[in-house]
C-alpha positions, 0 to 999 in steps of 0.5 A, a space after each residue: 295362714 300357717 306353713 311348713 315350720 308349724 309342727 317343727 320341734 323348733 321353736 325358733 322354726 315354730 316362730 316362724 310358722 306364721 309368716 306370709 313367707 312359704 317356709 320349708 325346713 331343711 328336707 329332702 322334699 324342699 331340695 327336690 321341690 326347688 328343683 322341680 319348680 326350677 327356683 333358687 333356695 333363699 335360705 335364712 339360718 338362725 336361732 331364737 335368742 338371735 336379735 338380728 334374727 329377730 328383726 328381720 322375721 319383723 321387719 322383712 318375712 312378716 312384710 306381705 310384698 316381701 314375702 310375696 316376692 319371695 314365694 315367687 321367685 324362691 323355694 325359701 328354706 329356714 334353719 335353726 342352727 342350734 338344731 343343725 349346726 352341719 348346715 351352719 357350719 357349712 354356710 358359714 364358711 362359705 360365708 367367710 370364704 368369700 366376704 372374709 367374716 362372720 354373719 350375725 351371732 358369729 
């Protein structure tokens, strides 16, 4: 089953459009439909060389519970950040504001 990110320009995105998780890219249409299923956004930013990204596309958005769970309790969101360094930028200060470091690739 394919999701969202399969006709991304992104191959980052497109790598993950194989997921069991219900991927969404970063859109207008996302916002709006967390908004109306009245769901948070679980939002994973990364990009293709990243290996920590690599591992959790592995072992965690492959996994059918996790994506489940996921699906179910979320609107999950992914981002290339090479593709969007606004949206990275902006996480990851928030990011460093509030734990005082980087996330992974940083």
């Amino acid at each position: 089953m394919t999701n969202r990110l399969a006709q991304s320009n992104s191959l980052y995105l497109r790598k993950h459009a194989e997921n069991p998780v219900d991927w969404w890219p970063w859109c207008d249409q996302a916002l709006a439909a967390a908004q109306r299923d009245n769901k948070p956004i679980f939002l994973s930013i990364g990009y293709s060389s990243c290996h920590w990204c690599t591992v959790m596309e592995t072992e965690a958005f492959s996994n059918e519970a996790i994506a489940a769970y996921l699906n179910a309790h979320f609107l999950p969101i992914k981002v290339d950040r090479e593709e969007r360094p606004d949206i990275d930028s902006i996480y990851m200060q928030a990011l460093q504001m509030m734990v005082g470091q980087w996330g992974a690739g940083h």
